[in-house]
N, CA, C and O atoms as a DFTB+ gen file, in Angstrom:
372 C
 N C O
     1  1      30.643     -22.374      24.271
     2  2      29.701     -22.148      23.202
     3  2      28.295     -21.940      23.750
     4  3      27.660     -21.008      23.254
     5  1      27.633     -22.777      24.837
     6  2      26.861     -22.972      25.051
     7  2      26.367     -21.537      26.170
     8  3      25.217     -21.252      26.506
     9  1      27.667     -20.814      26.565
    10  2      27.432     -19.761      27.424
    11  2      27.069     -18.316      26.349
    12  3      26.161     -17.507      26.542
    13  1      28.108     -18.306      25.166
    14  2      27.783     -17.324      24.414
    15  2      26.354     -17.375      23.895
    16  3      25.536     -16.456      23.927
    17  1      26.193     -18.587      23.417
    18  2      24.246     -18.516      22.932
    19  2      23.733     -18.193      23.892
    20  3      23.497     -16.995      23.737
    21  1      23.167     -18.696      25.438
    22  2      22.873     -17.848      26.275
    23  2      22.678     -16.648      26.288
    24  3      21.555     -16.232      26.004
    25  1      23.569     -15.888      26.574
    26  2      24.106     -14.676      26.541
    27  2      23.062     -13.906      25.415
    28  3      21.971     -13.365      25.599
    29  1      23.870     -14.094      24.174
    30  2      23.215     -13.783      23.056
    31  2      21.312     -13.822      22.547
    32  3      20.598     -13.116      21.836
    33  1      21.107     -15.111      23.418
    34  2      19.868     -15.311      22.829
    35  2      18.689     -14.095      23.006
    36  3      17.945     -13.681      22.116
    37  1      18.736     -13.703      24.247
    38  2      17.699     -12.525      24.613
    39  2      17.557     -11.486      23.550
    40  3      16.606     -11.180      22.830
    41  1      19.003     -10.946      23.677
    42  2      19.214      -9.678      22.169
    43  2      19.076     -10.394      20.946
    44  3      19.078      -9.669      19.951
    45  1      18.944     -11.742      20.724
    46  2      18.388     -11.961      19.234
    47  2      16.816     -12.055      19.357
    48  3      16.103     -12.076      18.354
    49  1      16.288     -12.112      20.713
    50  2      14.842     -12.797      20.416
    51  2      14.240     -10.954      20.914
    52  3      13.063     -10.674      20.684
    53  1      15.035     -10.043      21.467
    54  2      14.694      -8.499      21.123
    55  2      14.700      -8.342      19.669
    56  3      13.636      -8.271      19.053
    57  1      15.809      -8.286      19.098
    58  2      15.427      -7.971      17.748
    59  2      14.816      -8.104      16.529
    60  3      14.690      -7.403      15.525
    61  1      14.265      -9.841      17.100
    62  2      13.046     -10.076      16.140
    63  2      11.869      -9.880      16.093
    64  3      11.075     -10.021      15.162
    65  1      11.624      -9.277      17.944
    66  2      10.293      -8.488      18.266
    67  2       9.892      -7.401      17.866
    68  3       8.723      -7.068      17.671
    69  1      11.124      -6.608      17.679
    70  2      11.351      -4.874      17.554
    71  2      10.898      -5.285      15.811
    72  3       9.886      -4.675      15.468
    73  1      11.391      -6.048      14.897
    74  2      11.230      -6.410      13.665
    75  2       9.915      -6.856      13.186
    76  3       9.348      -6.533      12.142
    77  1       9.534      -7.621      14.079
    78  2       7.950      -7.961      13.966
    79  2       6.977      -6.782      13.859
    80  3       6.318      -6.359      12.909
    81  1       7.109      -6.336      15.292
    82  2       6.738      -4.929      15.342
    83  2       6.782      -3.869      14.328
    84  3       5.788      -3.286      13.896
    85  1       7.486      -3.745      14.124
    86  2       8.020      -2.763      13.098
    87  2       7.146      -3.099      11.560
    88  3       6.560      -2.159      11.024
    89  1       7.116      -4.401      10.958
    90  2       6.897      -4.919      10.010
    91  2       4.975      -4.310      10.279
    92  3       4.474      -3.398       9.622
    93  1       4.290      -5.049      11.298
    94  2       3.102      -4.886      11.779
    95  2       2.380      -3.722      11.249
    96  3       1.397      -3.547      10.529
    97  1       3.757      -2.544      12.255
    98  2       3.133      -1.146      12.243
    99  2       3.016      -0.533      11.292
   100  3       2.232       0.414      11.351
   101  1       3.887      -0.852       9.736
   102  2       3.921      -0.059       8.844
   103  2       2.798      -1.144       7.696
   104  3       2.797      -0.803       6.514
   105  1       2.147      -2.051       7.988
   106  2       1.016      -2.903       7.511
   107  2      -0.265      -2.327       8.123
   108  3      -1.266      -2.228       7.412
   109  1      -0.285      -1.975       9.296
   110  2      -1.372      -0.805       9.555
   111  2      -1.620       0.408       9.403
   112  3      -2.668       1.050       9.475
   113  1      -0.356       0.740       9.141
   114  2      -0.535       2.644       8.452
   115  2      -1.028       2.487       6.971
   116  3      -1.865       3.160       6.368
   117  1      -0.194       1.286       6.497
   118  2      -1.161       1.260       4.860
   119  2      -2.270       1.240       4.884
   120  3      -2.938       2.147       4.389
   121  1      -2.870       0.033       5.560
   122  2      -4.393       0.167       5.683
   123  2      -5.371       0.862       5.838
   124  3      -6.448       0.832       5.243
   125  1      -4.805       1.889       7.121
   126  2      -5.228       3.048       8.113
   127  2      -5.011       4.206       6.553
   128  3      -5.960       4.988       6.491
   129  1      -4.146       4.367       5.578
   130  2      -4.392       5.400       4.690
   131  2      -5.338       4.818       3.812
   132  3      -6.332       5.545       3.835
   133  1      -5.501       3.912       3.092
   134  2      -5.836       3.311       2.253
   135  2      -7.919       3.194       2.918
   136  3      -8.865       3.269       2.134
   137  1      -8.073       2.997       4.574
   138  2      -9.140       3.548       5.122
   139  2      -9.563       5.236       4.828
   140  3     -10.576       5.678       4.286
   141  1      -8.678       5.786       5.258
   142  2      -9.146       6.955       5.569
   143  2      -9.500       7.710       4.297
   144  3     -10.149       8.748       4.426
   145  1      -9.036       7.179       2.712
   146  2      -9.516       7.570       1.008
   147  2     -10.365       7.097       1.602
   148  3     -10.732       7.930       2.431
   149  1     -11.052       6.015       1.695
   150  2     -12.484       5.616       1.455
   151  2     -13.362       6.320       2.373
   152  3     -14.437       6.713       1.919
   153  1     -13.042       6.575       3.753
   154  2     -14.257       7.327       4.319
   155  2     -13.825       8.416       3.605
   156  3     -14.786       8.270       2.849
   157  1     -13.312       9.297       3.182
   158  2     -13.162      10.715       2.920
   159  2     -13.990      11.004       1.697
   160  3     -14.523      12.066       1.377
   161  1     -13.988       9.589       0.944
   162  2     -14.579       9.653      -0.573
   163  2     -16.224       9.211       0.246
   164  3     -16.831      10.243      -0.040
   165  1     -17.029       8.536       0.873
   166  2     -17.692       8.110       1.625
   167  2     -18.518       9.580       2.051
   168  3     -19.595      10.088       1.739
   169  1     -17.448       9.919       2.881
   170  2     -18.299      12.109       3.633
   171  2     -17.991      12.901       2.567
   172  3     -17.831      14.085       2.866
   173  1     -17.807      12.514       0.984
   174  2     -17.631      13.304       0.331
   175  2     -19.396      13.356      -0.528
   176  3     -20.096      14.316      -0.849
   177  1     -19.609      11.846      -0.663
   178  2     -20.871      11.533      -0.901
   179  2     -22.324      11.864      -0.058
   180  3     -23.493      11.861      -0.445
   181  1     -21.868      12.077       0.927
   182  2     -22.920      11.878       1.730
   183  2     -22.814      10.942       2.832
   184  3     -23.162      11.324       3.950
   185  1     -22.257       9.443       2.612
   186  2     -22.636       8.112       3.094
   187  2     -21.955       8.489       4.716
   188  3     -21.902       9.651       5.119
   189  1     -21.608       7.660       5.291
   190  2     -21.047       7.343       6.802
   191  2     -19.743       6.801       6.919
   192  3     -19.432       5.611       6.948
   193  1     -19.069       7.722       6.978
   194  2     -17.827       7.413       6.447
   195  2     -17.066       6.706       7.823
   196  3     -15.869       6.419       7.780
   197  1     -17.761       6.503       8.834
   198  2     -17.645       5.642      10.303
   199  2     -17.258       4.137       9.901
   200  3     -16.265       3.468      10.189
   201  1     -18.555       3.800       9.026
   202  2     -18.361       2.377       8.327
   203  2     -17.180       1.871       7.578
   204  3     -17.268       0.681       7.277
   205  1     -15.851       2.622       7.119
   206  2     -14.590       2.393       6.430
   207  2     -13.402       2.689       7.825
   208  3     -12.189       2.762       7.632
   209  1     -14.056       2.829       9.207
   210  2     -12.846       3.707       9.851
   211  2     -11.949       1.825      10.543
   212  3     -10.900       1.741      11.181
   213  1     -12.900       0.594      10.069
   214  2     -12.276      -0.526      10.969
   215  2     -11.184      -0.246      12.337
   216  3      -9.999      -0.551      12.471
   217  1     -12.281       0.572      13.398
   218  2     -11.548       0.231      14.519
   219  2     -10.933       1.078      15.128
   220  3     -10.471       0.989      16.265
   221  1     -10.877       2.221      14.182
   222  2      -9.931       3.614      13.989
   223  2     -10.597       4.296      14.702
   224  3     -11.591       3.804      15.236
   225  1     -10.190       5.819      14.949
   226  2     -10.609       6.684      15.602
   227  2     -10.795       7.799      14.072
   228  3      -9.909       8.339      13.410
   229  1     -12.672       7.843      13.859
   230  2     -12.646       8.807      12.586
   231  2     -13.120      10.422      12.870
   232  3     -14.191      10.869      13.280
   233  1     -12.284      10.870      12.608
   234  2     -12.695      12.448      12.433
   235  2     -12.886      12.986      11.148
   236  3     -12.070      12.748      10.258
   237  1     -14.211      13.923      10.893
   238  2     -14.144      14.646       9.353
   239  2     -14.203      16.009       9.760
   240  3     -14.720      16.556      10.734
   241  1     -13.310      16.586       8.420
   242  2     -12.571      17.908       8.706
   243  2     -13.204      18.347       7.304
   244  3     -13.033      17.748       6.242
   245  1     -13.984      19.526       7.500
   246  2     -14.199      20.753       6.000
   247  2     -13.360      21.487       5.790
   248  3     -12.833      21.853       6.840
   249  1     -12.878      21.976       4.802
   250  2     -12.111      22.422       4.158
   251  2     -12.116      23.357       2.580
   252  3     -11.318      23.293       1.645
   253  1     -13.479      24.293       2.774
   254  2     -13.406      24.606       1.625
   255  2     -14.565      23.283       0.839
   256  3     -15.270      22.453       1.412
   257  1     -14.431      23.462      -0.194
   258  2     -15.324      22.227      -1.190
   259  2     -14.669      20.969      -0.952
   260  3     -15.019      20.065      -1.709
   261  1     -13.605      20.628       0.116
   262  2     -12.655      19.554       0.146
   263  2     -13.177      19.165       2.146
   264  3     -13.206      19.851       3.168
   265  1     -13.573      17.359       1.723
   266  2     -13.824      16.675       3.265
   267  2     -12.629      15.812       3.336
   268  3     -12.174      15.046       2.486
   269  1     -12.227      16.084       4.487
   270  2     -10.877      15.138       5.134
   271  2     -11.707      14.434       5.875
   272  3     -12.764      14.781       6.402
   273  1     -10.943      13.024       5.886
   274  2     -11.130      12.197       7.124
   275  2      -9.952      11.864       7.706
   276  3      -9.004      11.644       6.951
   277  1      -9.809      11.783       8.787
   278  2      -8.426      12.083       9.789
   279  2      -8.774      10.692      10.700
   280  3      -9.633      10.672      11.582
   281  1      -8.023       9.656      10.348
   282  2      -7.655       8.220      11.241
   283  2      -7.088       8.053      12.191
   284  3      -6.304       9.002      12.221
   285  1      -6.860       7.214      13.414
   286  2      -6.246       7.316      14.091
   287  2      -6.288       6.016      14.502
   288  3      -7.268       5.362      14.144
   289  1      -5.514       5.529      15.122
   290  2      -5.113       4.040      16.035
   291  2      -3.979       4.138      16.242
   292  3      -2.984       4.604      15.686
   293  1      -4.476       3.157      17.969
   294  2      -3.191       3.003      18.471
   295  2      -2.774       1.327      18.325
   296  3      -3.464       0.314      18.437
   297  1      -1.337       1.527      18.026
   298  2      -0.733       0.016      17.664
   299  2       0.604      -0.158      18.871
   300  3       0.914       0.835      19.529
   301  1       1.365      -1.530      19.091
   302  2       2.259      -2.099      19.591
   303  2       1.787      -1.443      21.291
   304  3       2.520      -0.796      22.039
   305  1       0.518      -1.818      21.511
   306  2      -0.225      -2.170      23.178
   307  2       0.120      -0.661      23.293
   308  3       1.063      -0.262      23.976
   309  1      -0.705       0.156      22.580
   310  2      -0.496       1.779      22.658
   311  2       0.757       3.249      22.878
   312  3       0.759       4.424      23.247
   313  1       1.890       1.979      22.259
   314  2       3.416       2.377      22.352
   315  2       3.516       3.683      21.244
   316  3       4.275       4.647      21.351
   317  1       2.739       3.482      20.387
   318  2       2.251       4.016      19.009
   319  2       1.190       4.348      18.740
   320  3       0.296       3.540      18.993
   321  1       0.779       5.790      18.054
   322  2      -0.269       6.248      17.390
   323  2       0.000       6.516      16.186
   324  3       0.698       7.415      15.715
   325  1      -0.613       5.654      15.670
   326  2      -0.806       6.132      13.808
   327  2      -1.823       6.451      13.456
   328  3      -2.897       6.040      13.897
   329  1      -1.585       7.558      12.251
   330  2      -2.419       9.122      11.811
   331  2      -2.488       8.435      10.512
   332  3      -1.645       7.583      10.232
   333  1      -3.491       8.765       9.654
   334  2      -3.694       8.718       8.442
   335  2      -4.909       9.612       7.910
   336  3      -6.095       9.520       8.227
   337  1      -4.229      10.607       6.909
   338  2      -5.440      11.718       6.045
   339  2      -5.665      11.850       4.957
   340  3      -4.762      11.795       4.122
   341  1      -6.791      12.041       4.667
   342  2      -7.222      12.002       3.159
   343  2      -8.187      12.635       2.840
   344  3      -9.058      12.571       3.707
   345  1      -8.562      13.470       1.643
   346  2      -9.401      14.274       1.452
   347  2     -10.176      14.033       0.323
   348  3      -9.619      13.243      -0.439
   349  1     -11.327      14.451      -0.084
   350  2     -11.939      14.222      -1.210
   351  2     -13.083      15.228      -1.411
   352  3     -13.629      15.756      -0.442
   353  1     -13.472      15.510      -2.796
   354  2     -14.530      16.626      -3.284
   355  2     -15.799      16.532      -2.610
   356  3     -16.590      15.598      -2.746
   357  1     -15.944      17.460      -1.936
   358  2     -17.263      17.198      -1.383
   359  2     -18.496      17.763      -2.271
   360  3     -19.265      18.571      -1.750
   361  1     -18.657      17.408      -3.397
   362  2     -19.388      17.776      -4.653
   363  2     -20.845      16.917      -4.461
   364  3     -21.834      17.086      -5.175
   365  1     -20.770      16.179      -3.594
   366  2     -21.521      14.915      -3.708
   367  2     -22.564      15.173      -2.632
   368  3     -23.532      14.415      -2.576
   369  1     -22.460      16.056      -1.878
   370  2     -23.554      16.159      -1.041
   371  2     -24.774      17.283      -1.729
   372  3     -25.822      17.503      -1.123
């Protein structure tokens, strides 16, 4: 008994990392979209849409009467890059 837990334990304590992970990364893409509306609405106004990027990598993109802001971070010790875009009326400048 005591050899099978052994055995076993590594691939259970992998799969609760890969799970952790996993859970993490898709809690920062929400954020990272849920950022990138606000700077986009932010360079749509005028304001500094740098100040909503928490940490991110912010780019703004024109488009016609329409400002994107384009997010970026890297997550799980740079295993991963997550993107997040969003656009808004640039009526405001």
């Amino acid at each position: 008994m005591a050899a099978e837990l052994a055995a076993a334990l590594p691939a259970v304590v992998l799969a609760l990392g890969v799970a952790v992970g996993a859970v993490a990364a898709a809690a920062t893409q929400v954020s990272l979209e849920q950022s990138a509306g606000a700077a986009a609405r932010a360079a749509g106004r005028g304001d500094a849409p740098g100040d909503y990027g928490e940490g991110a990598a912010v780019r703004i993109e024109q488009q016609g009467e329409l400002v994107c802001a384009v997010l970026s971070r890297q997550v799980l010790a740079g295993a991963l890059e997550l993107t997040a875009r969003s656009c808004a009326h640039g009526g405001g400048r």
